[in-house]
N, C-alpha and C positions, 0 to 999 in steps of 0.2 A: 201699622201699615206694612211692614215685614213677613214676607212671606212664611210659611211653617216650614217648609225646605228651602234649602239655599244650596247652590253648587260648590265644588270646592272653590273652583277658579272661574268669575263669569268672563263673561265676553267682554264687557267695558263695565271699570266702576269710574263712576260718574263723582269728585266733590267739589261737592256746591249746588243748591237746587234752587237758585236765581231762575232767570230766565231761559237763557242758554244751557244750566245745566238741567233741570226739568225738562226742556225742550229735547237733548238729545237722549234721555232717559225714554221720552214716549217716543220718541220715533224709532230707534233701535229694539225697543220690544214690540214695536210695533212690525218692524224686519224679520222678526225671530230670534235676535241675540237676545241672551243674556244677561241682564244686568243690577248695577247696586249703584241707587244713587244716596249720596253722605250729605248731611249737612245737621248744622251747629244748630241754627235758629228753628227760623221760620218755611216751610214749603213756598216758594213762591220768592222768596230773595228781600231785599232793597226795595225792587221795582213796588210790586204789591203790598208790601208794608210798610215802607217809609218812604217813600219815593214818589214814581211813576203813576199810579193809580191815586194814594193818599190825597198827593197835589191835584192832579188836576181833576178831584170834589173839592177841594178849598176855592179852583178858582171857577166852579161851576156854583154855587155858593155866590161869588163876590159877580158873576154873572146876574144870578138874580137879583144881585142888591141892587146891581147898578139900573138892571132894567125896571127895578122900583122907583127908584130917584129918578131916572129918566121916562116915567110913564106918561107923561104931562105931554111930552113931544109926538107920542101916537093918539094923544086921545085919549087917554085912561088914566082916569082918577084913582090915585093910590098916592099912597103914602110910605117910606122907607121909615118905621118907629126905631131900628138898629138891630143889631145883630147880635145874637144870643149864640155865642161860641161851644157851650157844650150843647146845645142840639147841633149845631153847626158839625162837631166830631163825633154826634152818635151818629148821624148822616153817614159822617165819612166813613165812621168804622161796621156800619153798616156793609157799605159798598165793600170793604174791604173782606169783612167776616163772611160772606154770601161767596164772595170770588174765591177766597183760600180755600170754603167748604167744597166747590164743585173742584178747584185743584185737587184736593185731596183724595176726589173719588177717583177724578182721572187716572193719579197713578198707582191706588189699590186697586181700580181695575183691569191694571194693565199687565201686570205679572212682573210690575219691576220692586225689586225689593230695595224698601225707602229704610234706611237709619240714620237714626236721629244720635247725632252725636258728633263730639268736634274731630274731625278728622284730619291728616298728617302724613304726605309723601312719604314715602320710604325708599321705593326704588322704582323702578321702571313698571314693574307690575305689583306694587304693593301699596297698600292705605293703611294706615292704625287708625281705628278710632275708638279712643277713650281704654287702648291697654288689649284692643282685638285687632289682628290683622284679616284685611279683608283683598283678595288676590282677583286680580286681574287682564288677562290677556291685552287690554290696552286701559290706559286710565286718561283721562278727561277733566281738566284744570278748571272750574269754573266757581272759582269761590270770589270773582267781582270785585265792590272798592269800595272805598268809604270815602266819608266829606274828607277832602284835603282843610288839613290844621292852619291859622296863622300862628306862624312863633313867639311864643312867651305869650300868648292868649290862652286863657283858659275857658271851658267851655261849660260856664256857669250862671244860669237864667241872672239875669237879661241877654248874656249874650249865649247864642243859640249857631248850632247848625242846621242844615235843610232837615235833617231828622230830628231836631231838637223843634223845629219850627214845624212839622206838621202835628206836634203836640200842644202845643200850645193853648190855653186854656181862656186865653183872653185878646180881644183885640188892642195894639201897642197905641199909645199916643202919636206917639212920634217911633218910627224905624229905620234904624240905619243899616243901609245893606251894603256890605264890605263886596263888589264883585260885582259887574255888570253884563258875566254873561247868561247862559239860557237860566240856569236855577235864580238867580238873581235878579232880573228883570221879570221871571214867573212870580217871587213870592214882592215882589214890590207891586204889581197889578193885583194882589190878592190885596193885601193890606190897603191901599187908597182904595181899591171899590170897598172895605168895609169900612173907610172912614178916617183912615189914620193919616197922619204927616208920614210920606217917604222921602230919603234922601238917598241917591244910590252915590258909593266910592269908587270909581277905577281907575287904574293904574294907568289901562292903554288909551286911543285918545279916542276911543268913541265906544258905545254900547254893541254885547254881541258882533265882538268884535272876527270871529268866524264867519260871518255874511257878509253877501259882497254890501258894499258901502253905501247903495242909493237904502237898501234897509235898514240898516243903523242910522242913517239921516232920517228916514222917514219914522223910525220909531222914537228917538229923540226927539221931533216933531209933538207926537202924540204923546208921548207922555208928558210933555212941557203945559200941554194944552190941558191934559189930564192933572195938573201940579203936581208931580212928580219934580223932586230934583236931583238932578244928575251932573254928579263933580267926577270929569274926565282928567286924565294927564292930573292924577295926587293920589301921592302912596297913601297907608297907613302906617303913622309913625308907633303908635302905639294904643292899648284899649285900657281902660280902668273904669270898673264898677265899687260904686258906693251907692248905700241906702237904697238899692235897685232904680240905678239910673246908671247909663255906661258915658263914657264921654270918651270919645274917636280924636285920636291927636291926628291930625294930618301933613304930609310934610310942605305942604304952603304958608306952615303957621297954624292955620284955623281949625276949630275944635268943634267937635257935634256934641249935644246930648240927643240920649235916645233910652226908653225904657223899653227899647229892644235893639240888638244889636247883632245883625244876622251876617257868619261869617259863610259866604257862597264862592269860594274863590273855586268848583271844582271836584273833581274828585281823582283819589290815588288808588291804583290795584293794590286789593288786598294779595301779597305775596311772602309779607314778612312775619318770621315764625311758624310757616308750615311743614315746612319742609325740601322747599323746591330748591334751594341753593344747595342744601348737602347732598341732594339724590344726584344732581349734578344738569340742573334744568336752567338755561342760560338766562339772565336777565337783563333788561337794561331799563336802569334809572326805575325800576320796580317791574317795569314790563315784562312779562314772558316775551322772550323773540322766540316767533314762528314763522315757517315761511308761508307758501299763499297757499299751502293746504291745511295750516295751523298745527303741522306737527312740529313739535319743540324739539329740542337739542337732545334730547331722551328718545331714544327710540319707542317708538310703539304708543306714547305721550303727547296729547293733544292740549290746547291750551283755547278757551272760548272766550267773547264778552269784552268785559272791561279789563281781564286780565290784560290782554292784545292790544297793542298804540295803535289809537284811533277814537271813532266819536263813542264815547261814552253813553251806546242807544241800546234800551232792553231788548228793540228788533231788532239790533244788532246780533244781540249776544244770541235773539231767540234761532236767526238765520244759522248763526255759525254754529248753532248744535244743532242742529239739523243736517246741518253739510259735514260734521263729524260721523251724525252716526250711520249717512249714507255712505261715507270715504270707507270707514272699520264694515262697511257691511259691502265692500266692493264694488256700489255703484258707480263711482267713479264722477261726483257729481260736479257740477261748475263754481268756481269758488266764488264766496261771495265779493265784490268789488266797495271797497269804503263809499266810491265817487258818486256808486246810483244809490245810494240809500235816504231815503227821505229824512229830512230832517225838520223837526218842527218847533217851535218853541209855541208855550200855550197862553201867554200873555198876552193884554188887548191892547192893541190889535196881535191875531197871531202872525206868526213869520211861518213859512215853509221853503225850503230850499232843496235842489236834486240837484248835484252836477258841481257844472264848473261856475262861480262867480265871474263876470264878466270883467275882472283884474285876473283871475286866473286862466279863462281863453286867451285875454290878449296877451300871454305871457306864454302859453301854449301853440296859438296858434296865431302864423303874422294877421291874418284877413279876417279875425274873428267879428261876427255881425251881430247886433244887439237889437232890440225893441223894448221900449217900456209902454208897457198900454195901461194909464189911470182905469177908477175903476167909477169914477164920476160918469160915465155913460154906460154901467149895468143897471139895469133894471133891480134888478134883486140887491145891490149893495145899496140902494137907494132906499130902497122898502126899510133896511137894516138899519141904517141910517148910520152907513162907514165909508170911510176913505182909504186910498191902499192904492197898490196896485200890483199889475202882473206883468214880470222881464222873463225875456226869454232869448238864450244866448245861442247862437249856434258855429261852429266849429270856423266855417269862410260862406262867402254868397251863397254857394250850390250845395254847402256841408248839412251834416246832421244837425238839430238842435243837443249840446253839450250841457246845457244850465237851463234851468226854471228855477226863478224866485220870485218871492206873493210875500205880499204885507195885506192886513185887514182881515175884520170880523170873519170869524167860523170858515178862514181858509183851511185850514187845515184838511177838512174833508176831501177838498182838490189834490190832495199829497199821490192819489192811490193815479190816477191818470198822469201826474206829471213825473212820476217816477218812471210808468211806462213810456209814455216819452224820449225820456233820455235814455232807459236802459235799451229799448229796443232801436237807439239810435233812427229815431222818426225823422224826418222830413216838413219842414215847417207847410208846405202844400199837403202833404200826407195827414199833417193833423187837420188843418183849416177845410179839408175834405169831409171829415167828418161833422154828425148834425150835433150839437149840441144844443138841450134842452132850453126853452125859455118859460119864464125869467127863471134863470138861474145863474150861481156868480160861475159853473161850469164853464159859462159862455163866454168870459173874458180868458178864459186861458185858451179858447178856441180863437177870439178875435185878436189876441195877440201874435197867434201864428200866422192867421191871416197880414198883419200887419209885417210881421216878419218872411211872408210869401210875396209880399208887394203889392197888397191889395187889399189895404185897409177900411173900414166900413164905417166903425164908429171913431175914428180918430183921423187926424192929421195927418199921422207921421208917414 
């Protein structure tokens, strides 16, 4: 995919072709710079190979199964006979093979020159990879993270991390998931829709533990109802596999088997061994520190993704190389903000959240105002046949709306309007002005701001 000329010095080299770094790869040759983007693997990162894309077909997959088992309740005769996991992952690596293919035209088409090979800071405008230095007018951080390890575990089938577990070649009897938050509660809704006993481990005292609280109540709900179990407030004292069977010491005493053992606590920026501490690129606690235009301690040296503290989101990382390679191209563009970025988790029921949680307004703002509108009087969550619901926070009485958070089936879709929302700092009148489609579950985040305008229709409150 390398071009047949290459400059001496381009305009940005890019390493890492995650999300973020692919991303500022096409849009800077799409500017006119010049560029080289590096990476070790695969085009396309984590997100599209192990990650982001892999998961959520497992849990579109464990969608279908459930809407087999549950067909009886619409009407429709069928039958759930189990789940056949390697068509299950030719499925996946389908979706996955078809996407890295059109990745790969995109950036042969684009004039940016891709090499493949492990690459290594050197100084402010320099890359090595693999024994070639490759120079650069500004260079661009974005080689991402990996599963955060537990200590003295070792990461040996049955026990698995989020990339060990979208390989997986078989459905678990029983799974124990070390980690209750977004990875964690995604591959535990994968496994019981295809059949398995789950037990989730966390340390802190309740699930997805980053949402405001009435969602972690409400998905602890669902998943209880789902049998799911979930042991809040207990470490993990320690793991040992025998005869492929792990057993989880916990520090209450009690002990799990499980012939899968899924360690989800998370992920760490990949930063160690590349070169960023010697070239002289500040860190903390693995982080690139950047300021709010992502340029690091290195002049001229930009840093994307999950390298940068914050949420761990591929549209994260996809924004912030975008807003690098319009900064190095002198657009001068608006930086991205952590606060408006949708955040979704794809477990049933999904979560999606924008903004502030309603413990974080009232700690921002004295007069902060809240609504929760159930989703027991949509039309279309009825049809679904889901429970949930949609809050929506806003700054004081007369303020903007600051927060939107949604629990329940196939929210997610609603992520792209509530983000607008908050980022355009909306007006709970200003939303509830607008028509929103019927039946659709669109309509509850409309009649929640109506509720939040003081003039509720389908609710009480």
């Amino acid at each position: 995919m390398s071009s047949a000329v290459s400059p001496t010095t381009y305009d940005i080299v890019v390493l890492g072709a995650g999300s973020g770094g692919y991303a500022c790869a096409l849009r800077a040759a799409q500017l006119g710079l010049t560029v080289a983007l590096v990476e070790r693997s695969l085009l396309g990162g984590t997100c599209l190979h192990r990650g982001c894309i892999p998961t959520k077909a497992l849990l579109h997959s464990a969608e279908v199964a459930d809407a087999a088992r549950t067909a009886d309740r619409f009407g429709v005769r069928a039958e759930l006979l189990g789940v056949d996991m390697p068509a299950v992952n030719r499925y996946k690596d389908g979706v996955v093979r078809r996407l890295h293919h059109g990745l790969r035209g995109l950036v042969g088409a684009s004039g940016v020159d891709y090499i493949a090979g492990q690459g290594r800071l050197v100084d402010a405008s320099s890359v090595e990879v693999d024994g070639r230095t490759v120079r650069g007018r500004h260079v661009v951080l974005a080689t991402g993270s990996a599963p955060r390890h537990l200590p003295g575990v070792n990461l040996k089938d049955p026990v698995v991390s989020s990339e060990g577990a979208v390989l997986l070649d078989r459905v678990p009897t029983h799974a124990v998931i070390l980690g209750g938050g977004v990875i964690g509660v995604e591959f535990a809704s994968i496994y019981r829709s295809f059949g398995a006993e789950v037990t989730i481990v966390e340390a802190l005292d309740r699930l997805v533990a980053a949402e405001d609280t009435a969602v972690s109540a409400a998905l602890a709900r669902a998943f209880g109802a789902r049998g799911i179990d979930v042991r809040t407030e207990v470490r993990v004292v320690g793991v040992h596999e025998k005869d492929g069977v792990a057993t989880v010491e916990l520090s209450d005493g009690d002990r799990l088997e499980g012939d899968l053992v899924l360690v989800a606590l998370g992920r760490d920026p990949l930063t160690a061994g590349l070169g960023y501490a010697e070239a002289g690129v500040e860190t903390d606690h693995g982080f690139v520190v950047t300021d709010d235009r992502l340029r690091t301690s290195l002049d001229g040296v930009f840093a994307v993704g999950d390298l940068v503290s914050g949420p761990a989101l591929a549209h994260r990382g996809f924004a912030h190389g975008i807003f690098v390679a319009e900064e190095v191209a002198g657009l001068a563009p608006v930086p991205v903000r952590d606060q408006g970025i949708p955040r979704i988790t794809y477990c049933a029921p999904e979560i999606v959240s924008v903004g502030f949680t309603e413990e974080q307004a009232r700690q921002t703002y004295e007069a902060a105002d809240v609504r929760e509108l159930s989703l027991a009087g949509n039309g279309k969550s009825q049809i679904l046949g889901t429970s949930g619901f949609v809050k929506v926070v806003r700054s004081h009485r007369d303020g903007p709306v600051v927060g939107v958070h949604m629990i329940g089936a196939r929210l997610a879709e609603q992520s792209g309007e509530a983000q607008l929302i908050v980022n355009w700092e909306a007006l709970p009148d200003e939303v509830a002005a607008l028509v929103h489609a019927h039946p659709t579950q669109n309509e509850a985040l409309g009649e929640a701001h109506l509720a939040l305008a003081g003039k509720p229709l389908h609710s009480h409150t």
